[in-house]
N, C-alpha and C positions, 0 to 999 in steps of 0.2 A: 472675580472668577476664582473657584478655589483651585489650588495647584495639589502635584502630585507631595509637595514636601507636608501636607495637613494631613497626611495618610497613617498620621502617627496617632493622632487624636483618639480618644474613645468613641469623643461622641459624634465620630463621623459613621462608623461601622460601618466600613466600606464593603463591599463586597466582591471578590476576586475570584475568576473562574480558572481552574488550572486545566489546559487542554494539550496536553505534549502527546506528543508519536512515542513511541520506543528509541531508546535506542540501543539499534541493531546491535546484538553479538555481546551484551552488556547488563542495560536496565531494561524492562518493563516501560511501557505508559505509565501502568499503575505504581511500578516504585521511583519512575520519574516524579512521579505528583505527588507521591505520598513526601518525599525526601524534599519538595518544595514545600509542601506544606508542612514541615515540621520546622523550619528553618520562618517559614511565616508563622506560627504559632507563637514563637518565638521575639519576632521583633513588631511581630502586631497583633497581639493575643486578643483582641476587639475582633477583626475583621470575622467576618463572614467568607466561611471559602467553599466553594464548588468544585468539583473534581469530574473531569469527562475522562473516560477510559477510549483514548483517541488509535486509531487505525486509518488506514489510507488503503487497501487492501489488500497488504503483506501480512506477515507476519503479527498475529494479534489483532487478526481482524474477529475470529471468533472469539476469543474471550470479550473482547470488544462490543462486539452485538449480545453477547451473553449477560453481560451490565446492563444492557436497556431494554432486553427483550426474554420472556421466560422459555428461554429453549432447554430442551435435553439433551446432555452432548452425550453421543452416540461414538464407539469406535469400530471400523472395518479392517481388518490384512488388505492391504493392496502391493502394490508395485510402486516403487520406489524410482527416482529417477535412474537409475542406473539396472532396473531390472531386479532388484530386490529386494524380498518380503517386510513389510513395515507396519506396523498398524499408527494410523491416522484417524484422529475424530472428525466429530461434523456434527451443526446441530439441528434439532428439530423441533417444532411448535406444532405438536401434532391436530390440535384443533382448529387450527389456517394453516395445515398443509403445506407450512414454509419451514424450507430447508436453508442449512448456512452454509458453507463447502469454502474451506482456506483453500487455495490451492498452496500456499508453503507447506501443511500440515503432511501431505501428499507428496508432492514433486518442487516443496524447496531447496534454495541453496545450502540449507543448514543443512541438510541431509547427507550433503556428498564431501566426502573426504578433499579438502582441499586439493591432494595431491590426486585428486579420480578424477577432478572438472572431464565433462569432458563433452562439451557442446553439439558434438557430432552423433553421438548415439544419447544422450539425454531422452527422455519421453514422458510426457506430461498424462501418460495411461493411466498413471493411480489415480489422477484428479477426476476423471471421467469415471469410476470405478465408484469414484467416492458418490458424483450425481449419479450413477447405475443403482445407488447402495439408497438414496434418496427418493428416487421414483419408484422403490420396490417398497418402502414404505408410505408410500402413495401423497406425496410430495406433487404440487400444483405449481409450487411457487419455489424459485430455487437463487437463493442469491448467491452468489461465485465472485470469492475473491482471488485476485489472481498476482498480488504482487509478489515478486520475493522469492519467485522460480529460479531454479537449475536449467532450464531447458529451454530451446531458439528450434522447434519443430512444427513452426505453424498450426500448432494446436491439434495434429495429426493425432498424437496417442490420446487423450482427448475423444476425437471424433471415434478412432478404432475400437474403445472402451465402449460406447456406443453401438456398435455394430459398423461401423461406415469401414471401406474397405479402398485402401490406394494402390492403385494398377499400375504398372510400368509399358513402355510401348509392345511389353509382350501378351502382356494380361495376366503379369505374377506379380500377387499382392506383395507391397513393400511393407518394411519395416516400421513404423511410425519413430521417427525421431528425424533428427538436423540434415543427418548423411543420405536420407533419400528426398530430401523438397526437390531437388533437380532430374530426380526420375518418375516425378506423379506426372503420368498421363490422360489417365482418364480416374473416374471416382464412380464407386458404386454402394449405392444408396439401397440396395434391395434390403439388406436386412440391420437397417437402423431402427433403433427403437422406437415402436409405435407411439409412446409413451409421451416421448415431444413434442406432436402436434396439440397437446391438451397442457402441455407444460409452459408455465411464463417463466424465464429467465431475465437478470438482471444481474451485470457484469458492472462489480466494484472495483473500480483500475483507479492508480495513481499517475497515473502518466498520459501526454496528450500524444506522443510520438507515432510518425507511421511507422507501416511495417517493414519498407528499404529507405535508403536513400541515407545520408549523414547524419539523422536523428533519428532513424529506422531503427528496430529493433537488434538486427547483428552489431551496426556501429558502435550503438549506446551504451546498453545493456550486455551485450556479447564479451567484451574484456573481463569482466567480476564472473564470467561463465565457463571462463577457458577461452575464450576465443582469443587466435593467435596472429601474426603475421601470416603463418602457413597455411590454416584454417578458415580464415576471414574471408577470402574470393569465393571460396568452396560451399561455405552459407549464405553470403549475399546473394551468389547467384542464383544458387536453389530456392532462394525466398523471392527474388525479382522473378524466376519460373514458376514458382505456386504461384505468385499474385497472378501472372500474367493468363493462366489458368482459371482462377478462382472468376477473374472480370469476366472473361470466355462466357464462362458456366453463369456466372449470376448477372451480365449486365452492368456491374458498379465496380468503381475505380477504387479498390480496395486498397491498394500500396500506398494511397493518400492518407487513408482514411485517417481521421486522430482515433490514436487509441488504439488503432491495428494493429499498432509495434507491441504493446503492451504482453508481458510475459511469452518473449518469443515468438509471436502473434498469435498467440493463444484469442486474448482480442478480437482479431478478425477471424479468427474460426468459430467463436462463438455467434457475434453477429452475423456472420454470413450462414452459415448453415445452420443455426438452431432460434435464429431472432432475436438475437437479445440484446437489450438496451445498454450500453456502456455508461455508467453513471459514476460520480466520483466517488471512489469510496471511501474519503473523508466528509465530505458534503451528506450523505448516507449516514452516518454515526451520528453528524452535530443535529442532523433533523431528526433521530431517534432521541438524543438527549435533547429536545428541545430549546437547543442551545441560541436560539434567537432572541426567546424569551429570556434565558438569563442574561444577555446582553442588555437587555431593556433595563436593566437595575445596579450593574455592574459599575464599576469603578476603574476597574481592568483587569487585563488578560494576558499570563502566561502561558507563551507554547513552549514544544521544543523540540528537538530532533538530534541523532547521533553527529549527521556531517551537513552541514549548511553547507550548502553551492549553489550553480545557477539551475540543475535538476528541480531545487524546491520550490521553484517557482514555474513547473508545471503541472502542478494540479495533486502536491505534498501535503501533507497537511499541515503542517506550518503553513504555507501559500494559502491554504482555503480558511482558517483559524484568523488567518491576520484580514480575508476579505471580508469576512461575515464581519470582523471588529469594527471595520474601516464602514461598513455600512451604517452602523451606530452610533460611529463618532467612540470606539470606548479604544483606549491607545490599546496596545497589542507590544508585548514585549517575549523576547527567545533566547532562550538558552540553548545552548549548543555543545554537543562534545567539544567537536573541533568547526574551523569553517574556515572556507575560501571565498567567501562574499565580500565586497565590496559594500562601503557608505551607500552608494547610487543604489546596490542591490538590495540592500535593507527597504528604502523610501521606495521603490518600484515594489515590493512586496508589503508595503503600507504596516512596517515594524517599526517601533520607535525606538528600540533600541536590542543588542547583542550582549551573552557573558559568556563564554566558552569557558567550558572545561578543562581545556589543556592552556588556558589563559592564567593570572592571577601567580606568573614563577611556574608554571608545571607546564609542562610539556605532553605531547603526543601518547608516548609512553607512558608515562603516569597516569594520563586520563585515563589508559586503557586499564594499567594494573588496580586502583584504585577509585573506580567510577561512580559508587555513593559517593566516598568523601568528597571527590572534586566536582562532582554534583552541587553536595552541598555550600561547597566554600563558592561554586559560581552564582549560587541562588542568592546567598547572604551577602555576594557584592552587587548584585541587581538589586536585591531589596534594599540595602544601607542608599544607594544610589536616589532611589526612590525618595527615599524618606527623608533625605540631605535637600532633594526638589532641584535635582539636576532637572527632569524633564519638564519642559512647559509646556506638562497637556492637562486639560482642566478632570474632574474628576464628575464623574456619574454618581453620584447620593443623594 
């Protein structure tokens, strides 16, 4: 059986898929891979390398689809999470009528001043503005990624960009954002856009969590959003009152649901009020790049991601890179900025192996200030690794 240490060979010509996330606040996908594969060029100037421009559906989810699919990227002024003016793109394939719609591009974290978080008035309105900005261009088809938000408002501002309208027990329309989920009493529907019923949506989420409860939406995700000690009761609850509402209205136990919690339950306002399919949106990118078929030839596979934890194995793209591997029999190895994963957590996520960034003498700090270079110095100890035949996993050629 040959091993991973023959990878040095020429006359093996292995071929190696690079399919890394971003990472957040740092690198690109693409200067994650490009920076991997310069460091492979290097110690295996034979191999054959593939490059997937990888998203989960945060941040780089449209440029992401913009690599495998000929869109136009378009840009609108919208609203911003905190209420101010911002222009954000979107894309478009105007002869199938399909649209792309980040929502970070819109009503991300990246947008808000650290020091502004502010969970309670947040509102996810530009995102809806942006699919308003979509259907005017006469869009059928609308993919909506939604990871990588600012905002915990049940997807209200969202719905209000739409025309949908939340009533208090007095019958005065509320705000869309965090601070009124515990005053929506009734919802009115009269002047939502007609445009809907002829519209298919298809909701690209990284994550399986509902929308309360200890992996709900406020718990998780609410801390990287502002959410406080102070804050915390005040959104759980108003979000335990919308669901409890939202089941009321449509019949279905939506506070379960997987995937509800997903950008402040953005998620579950989309499925519940506009139909639409929660699909992974990393699984969504690797079936655009056809990424099973390069598995079929493959020798192995590089992911990666900024922070490894037990998060990425809810449906990260690290987690869905390593399952598609695992189904082929082709190892699956990650680099990481930093990480908090356990041995166990690696082999439950079917990785053969980790190199982190702030590993190799460098630290936290360092990864952050200088994140090519220690990019590159973690690539060139995973690949020396390799080629040494530390791993005894056989090789695909």
């Amino acid at each position: 059986m040959k091993r991973c240490a023959m990878v040095n060979s020429s006359a093996e010509a292995p071929t190696i898929i690079l399919a890394p996330d971003s990472f957040k606040g740092t690198l690109s996908s693409a200067e994650v891979s490009a920076g991997i594969k310069e460091v492979l060029d290097e110690l295996m100037p034979h191999a054959n390398v593939a490059r997937i421009i990888m998203a989960d559906g945060g941040e780089g989810t449209l440029s992401a689809l913009a690599s495998s699919m000929p869109l136009t990227i378009q840009s609108n002024i919208v609203m911003d999470p905190l209420g101010h003016p911002h222009t954000a793109k979107w894309g478009f394939m105007p002869e199938r009528k399909i649209a792309v719609v980040e929502m970070a591009e819109a009503s991300g974290l990246t947008l808000v001043n650290p020091s502004q978080k502010d969970p309670l008035q947040a509102t996810s309105y530009g995102t809806g503005e942006l699919i308003r900005a979509a259907l005017d261009e006469g869009a059928t088809t609308v993919l909506i990624g939604i990871g990588g938000s600012a905002t915990n408002d049940g997807g209200m501002g969202v719905l209000s960009a739409l025309g949908m309208r939340f009533l208090d027990s007095c019958g005065c329309e509320l705000p869309p954002c965090g601070a009124s989920l515990a005053h929506v009493s009734s919802i009115d529907y009269s002047e939502l856009d007609a445009r809907i019923k002829q519209t298919s949506f298809r909701v690209m989420c990284d994550v399986d969590n509902p929308l309360v409860g200890p992996r709900g939406a406020t718990a998780v995700f609410g801390p990287q959003k502002g959410v406080t000690d102070s804050n915390f009761e005040i959104l759980e609850q108003g979000m335990t009152s919308y669901a409890a509402l939202l089941e009321k209205i449509f019949g279905e136990d939506v506070a379960s649901m997987p995937g509800a919690g997903a950008a402040g339950g953005l998620g579950c306002a989309l499925h519940t009020f506009l139909g639409a399919e929660l699909v992974s949106g990393a699984s969504c990118i690797l079936d655009l790049a056809n990424f099973d078929e390069l598995l079929r030839e493959s020798s192995f596979c590089i992911t990666g991601e900024g922070h490894l934890d037990a998060q990425t194995a809810g449906g990260k793209a690290v987690a869905v890179v390593a399952e598609r591997c695992a189904k082929f029999q082709v190892p699956c190895f990650v680099i990481a900025g930093g990480s908090d994963a356990t041995p166990e957590d690696l082999r439950t996520m079917g990785l053969a192996a980790l190199e982190t960034c702030d590993g190799g003498g460098r630290g936290h700090d360092e990864a952050l200030l200088y994140p090519r270079q220690t990019l590159l110095e973690a690539a060139r100890r995973l690949i020396i690794r390799l080629l040494n035949g530390e791993f005894d996993v056989p090789l695909s050629v």
